[in-house]
C-alpha positions in Angstrom: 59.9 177.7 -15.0 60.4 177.2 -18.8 63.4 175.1 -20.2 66.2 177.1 -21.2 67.1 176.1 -25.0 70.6 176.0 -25.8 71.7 177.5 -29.2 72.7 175.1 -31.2 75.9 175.5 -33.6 77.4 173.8 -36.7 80.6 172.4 -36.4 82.8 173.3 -39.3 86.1 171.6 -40.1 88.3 172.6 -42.9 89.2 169.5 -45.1 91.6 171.3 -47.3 95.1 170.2 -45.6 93.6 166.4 -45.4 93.0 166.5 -48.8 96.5 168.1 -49.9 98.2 165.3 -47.7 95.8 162.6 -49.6 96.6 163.8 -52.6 100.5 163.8 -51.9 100.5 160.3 -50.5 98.6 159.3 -54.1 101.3 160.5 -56.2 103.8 159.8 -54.1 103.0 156.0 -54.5 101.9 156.5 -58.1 105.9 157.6 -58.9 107.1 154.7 -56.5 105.5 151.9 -57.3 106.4 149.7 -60.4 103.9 146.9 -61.8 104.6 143.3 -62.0 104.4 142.6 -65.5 102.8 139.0 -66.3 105.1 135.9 -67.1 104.4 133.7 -69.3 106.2 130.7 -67.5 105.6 130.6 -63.7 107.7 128.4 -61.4 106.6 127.1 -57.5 110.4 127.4 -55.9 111.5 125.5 -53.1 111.2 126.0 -49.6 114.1 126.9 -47.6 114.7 128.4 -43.9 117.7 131.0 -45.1 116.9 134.5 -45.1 119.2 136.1 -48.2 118.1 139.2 -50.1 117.8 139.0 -54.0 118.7 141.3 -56.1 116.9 144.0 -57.4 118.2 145.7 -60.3 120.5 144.0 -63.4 119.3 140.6 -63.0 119.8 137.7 -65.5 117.3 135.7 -64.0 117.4 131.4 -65.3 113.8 130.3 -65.3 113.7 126.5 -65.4 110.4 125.2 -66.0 108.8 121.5 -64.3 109.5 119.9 -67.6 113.2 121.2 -67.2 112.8 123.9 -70.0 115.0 126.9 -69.8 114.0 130.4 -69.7 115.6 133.7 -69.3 114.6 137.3 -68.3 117.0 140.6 -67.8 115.1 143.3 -66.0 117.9 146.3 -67.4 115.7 146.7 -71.0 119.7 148.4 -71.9 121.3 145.4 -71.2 119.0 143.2 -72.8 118.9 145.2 -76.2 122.3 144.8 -76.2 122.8 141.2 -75.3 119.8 141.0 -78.3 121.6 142.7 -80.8 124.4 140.5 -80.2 123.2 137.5 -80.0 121.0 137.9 -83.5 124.9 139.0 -85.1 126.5 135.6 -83.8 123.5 133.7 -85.4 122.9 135.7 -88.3 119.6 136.6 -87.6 117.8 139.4 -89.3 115.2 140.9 -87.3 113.2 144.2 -88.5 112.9 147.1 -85.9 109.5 145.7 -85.0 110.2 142.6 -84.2 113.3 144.1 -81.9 111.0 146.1 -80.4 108.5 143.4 -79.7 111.2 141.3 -78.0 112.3 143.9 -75.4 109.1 144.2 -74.3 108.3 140.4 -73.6 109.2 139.5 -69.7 110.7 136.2 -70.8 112.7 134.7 -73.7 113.4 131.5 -74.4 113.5 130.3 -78.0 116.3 128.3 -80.4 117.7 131.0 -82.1 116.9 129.4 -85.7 113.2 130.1 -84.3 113.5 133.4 -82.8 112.3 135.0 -86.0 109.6 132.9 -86.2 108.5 132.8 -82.8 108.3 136.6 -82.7 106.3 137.1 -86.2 103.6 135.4 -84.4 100.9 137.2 -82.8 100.9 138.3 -79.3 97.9 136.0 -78.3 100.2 133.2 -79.0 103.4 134.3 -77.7 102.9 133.3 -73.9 101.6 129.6 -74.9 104.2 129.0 -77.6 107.2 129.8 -75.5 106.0 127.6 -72.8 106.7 124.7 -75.3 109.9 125.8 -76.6 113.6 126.9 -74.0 117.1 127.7 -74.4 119.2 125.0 -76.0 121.7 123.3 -73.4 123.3 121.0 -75.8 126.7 122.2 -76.8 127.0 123.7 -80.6 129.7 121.7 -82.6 132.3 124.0 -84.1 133.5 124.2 -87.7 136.2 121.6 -86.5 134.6 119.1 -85.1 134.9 120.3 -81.1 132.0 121.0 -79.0 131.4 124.6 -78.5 129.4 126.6 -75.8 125.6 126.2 -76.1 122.7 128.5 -77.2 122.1 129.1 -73.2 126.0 129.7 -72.4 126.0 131.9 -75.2 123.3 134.3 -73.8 124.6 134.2 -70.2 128.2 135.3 -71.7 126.5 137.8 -74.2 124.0 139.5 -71.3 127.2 139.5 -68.4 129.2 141.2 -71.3 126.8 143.7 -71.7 126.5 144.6 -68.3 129.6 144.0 -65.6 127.3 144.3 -63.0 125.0 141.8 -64.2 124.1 139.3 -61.5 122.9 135.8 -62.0 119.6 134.2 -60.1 118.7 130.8 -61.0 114.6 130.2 -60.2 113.7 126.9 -60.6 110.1 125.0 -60.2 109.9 122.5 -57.0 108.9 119.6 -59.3 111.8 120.3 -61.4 114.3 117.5 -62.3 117.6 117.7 -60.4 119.4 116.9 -63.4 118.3 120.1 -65.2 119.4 122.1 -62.7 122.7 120.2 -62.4 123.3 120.9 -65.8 122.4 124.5 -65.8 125.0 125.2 -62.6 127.3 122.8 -65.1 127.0 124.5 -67.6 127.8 128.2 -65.5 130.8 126.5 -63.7 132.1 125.8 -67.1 132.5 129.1 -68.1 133.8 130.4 -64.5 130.5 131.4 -63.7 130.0 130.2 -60.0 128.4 133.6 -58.2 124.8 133.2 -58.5 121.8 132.9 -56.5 119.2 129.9 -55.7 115.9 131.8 -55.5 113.9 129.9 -53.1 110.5 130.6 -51.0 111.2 131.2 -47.3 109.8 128.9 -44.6 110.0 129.7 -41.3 112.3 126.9 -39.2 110.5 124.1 -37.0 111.4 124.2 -33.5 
């Protein structure tokens, strides 16, 4: 008795909806997703076992560096033109549109303000390496009588929470970082009434 041969027949599946939903879930993440820019000075925090949420939007974040240089970075570009614009009126510097332009789109600052100018002028190659060597002033400005005034860095906290009153403060400091820096920079904060800000550390999970 000969074998009985079963018809074989394609199998067909229709891709199209699997392809639509791929396609949403690409853009979707496309609109949502915002890229870590590159910054220049890069800190290793602390450990710590507390579980606090940072901010996310209208940050002043306070870079301090392992050699205990100061360095700041506002995530609002609004808030930061205007804190700019300010600051350069106070110090009576002149910068052209193009040099404005060029420091809004840096993700850190951190220059004397008699430099700023300078600093900016060069070219972008150089930017990242020359700011690592420079900071924000700590050292009090003297006034036109004689008294101690509020320094460079005071001035640009005061200037960027004026620009923004909900401007919050994070202070991210390397591990290595000497104590006394930091003292000064929360010093420095308390002296102007500033004494809401955060600690940005790394978590670590508790030993039992």
């Amino acid at each position: 008795m000969g074998k009985v041969k079963i018809k074989k027949s394609d199998v067909w599946i229709d891709m199209t909806p699997m392809s639509d939903v791929m396609v949403l879930l690409l853009t979707f993440f496309m609109m949502t997703s915002t890229f870590v820019k590159n910054e220049p000075v890069k800190v290793n925090t602390p450990q710590s076992a507390a579980k606090v949420k940072v901010p996310e939007n209208n940050v002043l974040n306070i870079t301090i560096n392992p050699q205990g240089k100061v360095f700041m970075s506002m995530d609002n570009v609004n808030y930061l033109k205007t804190t700019l614009l300010d600051m350069t009126d106070k110090f009576g510097v002149n910068l052209s549109p193009a040099l404005q332009q060029k420091f809004l789109e840096e993700t850190q600052f951190g220059v004397p303000m008699n430099e700023l100018e300078q600093y900016l002028s060069l070219p972008q190659s150089k930017l990242a390496e020359t700011l690592a060597t420079k900071g924000i002033p700590t050292d009090s400005i003297a006034n036109g009588d004689g008294t101690k005034g509020m320094s460079e860095f005071q001035l640009w906290v005061r200037t960027a929470l004026d620009a923004g009153e909900d401007m919050k403060i994070c202070i991210n400091a390397d591990s290595k970082t000497p104590y006394k820096v930091v003292k000064t920079v929360m010093s420095e904060l308390r002296s102007m009434d500033e004494n809401r800000y955060q600690l940005i550390t790394s978590f670590k999970e508790a030993e039992e």
